[in-house]
Backbone as JSON, one array per atom type, in Angstrom:
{
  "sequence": "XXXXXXXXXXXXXXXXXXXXXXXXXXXXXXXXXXXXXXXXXXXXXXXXXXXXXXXXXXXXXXXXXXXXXXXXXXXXXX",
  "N": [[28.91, 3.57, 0.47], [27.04, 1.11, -1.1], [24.05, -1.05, -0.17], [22.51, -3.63, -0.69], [18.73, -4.81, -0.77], [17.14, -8.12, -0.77], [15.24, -9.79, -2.06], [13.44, -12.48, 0.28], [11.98, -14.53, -1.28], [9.87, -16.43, -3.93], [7.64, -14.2, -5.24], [5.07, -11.32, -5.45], [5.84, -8.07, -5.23], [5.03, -5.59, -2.61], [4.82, -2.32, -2.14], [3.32, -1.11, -0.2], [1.18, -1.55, 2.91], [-1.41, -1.86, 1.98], [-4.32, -1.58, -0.01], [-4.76, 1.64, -0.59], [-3.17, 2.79, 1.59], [-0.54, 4.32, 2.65], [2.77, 4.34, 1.16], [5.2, 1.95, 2.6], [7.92, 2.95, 2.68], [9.58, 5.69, 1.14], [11.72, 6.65, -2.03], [14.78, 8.01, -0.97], [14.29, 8.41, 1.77], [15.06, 8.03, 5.16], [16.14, 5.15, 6.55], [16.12, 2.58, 8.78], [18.13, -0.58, 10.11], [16.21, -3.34, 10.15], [13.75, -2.09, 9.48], [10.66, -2.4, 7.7], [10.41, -2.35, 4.57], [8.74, -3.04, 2.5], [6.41, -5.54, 1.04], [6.3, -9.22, 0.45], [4.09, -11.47, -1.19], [3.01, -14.76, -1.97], [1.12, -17.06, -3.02], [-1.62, -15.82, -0.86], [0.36, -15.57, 1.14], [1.56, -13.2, 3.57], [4.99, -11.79, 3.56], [7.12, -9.5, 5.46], [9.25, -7.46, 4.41], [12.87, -6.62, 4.94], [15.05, -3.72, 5.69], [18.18, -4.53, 6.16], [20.22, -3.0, 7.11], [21.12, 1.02, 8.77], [20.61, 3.61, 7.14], [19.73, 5.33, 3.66], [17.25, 5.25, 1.57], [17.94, 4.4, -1.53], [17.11, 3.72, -4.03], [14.09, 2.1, -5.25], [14.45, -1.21, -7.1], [12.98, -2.78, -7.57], [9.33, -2.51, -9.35], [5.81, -1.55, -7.63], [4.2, -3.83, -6.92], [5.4, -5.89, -8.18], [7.14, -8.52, -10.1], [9.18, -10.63, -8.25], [12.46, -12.52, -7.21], [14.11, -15.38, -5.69], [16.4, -13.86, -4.27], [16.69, -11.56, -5.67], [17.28, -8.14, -6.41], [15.77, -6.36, -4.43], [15.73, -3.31, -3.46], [18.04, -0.67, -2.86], [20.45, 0.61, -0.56], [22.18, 3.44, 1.05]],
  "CA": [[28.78, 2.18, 0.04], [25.31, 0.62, -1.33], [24.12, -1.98, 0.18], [21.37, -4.22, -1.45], [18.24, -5.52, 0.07], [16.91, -8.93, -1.15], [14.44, -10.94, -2.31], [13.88, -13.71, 0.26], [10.78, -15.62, -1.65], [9.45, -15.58, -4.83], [6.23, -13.47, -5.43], [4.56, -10.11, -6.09], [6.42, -7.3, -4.28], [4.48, -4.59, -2.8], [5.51, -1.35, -0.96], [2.27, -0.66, 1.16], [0.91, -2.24, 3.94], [-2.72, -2.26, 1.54], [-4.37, -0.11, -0.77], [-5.19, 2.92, 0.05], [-2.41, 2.96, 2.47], [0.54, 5.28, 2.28], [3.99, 3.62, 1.51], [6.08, 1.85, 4.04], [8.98, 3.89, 2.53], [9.88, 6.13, -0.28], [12.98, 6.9, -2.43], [15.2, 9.75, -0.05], [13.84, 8.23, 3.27], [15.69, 7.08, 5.97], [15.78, 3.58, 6.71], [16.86, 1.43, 9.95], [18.24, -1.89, 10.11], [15.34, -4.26, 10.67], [12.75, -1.36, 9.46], [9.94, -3.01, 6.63], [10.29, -1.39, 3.14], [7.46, -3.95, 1.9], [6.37, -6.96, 1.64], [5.95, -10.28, -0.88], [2.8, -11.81, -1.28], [3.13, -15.51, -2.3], [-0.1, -17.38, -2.21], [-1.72, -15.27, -0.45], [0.99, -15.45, 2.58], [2.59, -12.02, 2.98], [6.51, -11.71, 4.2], [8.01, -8.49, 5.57], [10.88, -7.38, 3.67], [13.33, -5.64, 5.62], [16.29, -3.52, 5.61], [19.85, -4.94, 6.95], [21.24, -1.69, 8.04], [20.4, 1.8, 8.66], [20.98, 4.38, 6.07], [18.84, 6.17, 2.67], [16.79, 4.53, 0.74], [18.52, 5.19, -2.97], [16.23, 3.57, -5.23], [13.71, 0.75, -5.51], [14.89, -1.99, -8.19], [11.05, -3.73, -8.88], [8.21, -1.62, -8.99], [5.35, -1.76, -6.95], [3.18, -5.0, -7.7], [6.28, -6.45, -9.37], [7.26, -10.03, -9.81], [10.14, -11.24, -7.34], [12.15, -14.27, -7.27], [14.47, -15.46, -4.17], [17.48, -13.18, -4.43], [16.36, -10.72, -6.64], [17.3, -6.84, -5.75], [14.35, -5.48, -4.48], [15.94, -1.82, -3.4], [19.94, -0.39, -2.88], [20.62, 1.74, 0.49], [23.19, 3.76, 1.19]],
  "C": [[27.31, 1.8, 0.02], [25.53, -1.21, -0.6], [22.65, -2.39, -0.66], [20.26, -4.77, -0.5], [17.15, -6.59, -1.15], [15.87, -9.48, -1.08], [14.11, -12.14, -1.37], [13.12, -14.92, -0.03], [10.55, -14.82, -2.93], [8.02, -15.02, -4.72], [5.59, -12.28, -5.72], [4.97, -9.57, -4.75], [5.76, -6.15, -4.35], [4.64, -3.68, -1.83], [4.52, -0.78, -0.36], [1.64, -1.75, 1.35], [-0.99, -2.96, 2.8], [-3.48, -1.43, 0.47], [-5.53, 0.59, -0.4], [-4.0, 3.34, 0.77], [-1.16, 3.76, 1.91], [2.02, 3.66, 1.91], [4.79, 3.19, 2.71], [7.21, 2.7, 3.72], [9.19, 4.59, 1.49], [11.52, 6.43, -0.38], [13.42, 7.99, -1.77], [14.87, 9.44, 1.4], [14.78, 7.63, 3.77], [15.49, 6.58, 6.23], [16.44, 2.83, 8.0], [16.8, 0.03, 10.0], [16.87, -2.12, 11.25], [13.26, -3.88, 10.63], [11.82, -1.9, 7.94], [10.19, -1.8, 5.92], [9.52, -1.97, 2.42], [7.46, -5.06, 2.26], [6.0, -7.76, 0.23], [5.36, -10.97, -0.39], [3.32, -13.31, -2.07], [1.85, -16.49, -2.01], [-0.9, -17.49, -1.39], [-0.86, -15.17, 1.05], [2.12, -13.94, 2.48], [4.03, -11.89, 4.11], [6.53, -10.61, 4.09], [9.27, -8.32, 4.68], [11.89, -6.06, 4.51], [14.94, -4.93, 5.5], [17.34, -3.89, 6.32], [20.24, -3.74, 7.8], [20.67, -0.4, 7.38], [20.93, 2.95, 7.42], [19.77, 5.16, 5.0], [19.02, 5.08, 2.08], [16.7, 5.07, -0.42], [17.53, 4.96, -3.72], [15.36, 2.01, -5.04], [14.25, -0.07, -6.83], [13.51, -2.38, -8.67], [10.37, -2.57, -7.97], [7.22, -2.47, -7.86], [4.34, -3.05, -7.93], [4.22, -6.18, -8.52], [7.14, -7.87, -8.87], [8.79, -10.07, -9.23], [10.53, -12.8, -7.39], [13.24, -13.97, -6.05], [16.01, -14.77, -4.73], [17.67, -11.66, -4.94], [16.71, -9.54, -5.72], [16.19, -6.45, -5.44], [14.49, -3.52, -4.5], [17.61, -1.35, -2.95], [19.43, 0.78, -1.64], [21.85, 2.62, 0.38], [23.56, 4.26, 2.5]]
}
């Protein structure tokens, strides 16, 4: 069963901590409830985005840098 993880602001969604920096997670990784898989940037204030529950991380939905609104899929677990 997939589970979805969400959007909860709008803004630019980005999967490392900064650049240069490695990813907080990639596609195939295991994931634990409550573990950051990025974060959204909203004038300049940045939110954690985190997974619900533990499992593989199937696929991101928005790329990296990519516009977010409040709900929006950001990535599907399984």
């Amino acid at each position: 069963m997939s589970h979805q993880i969400i959007s909860p602001l709008p803004g630019i969604f980005y999967r490392k901590p900064g650049p240069g920096k490695d990813p907080y997670i990639n596609e195939g990784d295991t994931v634990s409830a409550g573990q950051t898989i990025g974060l959204v940037e909203i004038m300049k204030q940045f939110s954690e985005v985190r997974a619900e529950f533990d499992g593989v991380l199937e696929k991101f939905e928005v790329d990296d840098f990519g516009v977010v609104n409040p709900g929006d899929v950001i990535a599907l677990t399984s």
